[in-house]
C-alpha positions in Angstrom: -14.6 -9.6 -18.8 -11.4 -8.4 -17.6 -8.3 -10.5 -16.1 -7.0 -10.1 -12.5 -3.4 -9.5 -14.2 -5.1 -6.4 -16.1 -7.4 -5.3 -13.3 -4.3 -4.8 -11.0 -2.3 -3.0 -13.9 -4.8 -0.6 -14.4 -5.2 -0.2 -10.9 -1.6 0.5 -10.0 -0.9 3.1 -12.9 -4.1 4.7 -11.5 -2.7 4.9 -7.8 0.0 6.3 -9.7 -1.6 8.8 -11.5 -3.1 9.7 -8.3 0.1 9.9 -5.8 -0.3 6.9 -4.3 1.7 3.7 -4.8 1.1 -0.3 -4.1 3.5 -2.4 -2.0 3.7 -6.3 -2.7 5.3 -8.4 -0.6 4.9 -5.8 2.2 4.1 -6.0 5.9 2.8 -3.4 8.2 4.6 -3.4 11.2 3.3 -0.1 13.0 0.9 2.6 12.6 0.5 5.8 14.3 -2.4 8.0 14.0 -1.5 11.9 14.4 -3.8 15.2 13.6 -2.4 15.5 10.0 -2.1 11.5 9.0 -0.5 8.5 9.6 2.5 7.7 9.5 3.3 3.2 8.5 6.1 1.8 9.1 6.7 -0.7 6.5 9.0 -4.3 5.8 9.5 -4.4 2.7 12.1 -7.7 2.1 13.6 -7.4 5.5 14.1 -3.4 4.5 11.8 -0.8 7.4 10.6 1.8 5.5 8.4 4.7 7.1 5.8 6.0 5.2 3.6 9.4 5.6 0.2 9.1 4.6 -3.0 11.1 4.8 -5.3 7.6 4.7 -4.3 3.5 4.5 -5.4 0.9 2.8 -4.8 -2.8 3.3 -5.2 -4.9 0.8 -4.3 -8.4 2.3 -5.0 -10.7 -0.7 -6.4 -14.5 -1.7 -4.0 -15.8 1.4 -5.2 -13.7 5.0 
């Protein structure tokens, strides 16, 4: 059987491998749909960052 530690370590160097990328301690503050995408606008540590994006996913965790 295999850890949560390694699960999410193989997980994140897949999205990685793939384009894609995981934000902890993130919050998603808006999200706008348009024809090509979305585009998020992220808090990262007080820090907005917008993000382009042809899908989402949220991932809220053991604590929603």
């Amino acid at each position: 059987m295999t850890g949560p530690r390694t699960t999410g370590c193989r997980l994140r160097g897949l999205a990685e491998v793939l384009g894609g990328a995981i934000h902890r301690s993130s919050r998603l503050v808006n999200l706008e749909q348009g024809d090509d995408g979305v585009l998020a606008t992220i808090d990262h540590e007080g820090e907005a960052e917008q993000v382009a994006a042809e899908w989402v996913v949220g991932c809220d965790g053991v604590r929603s």
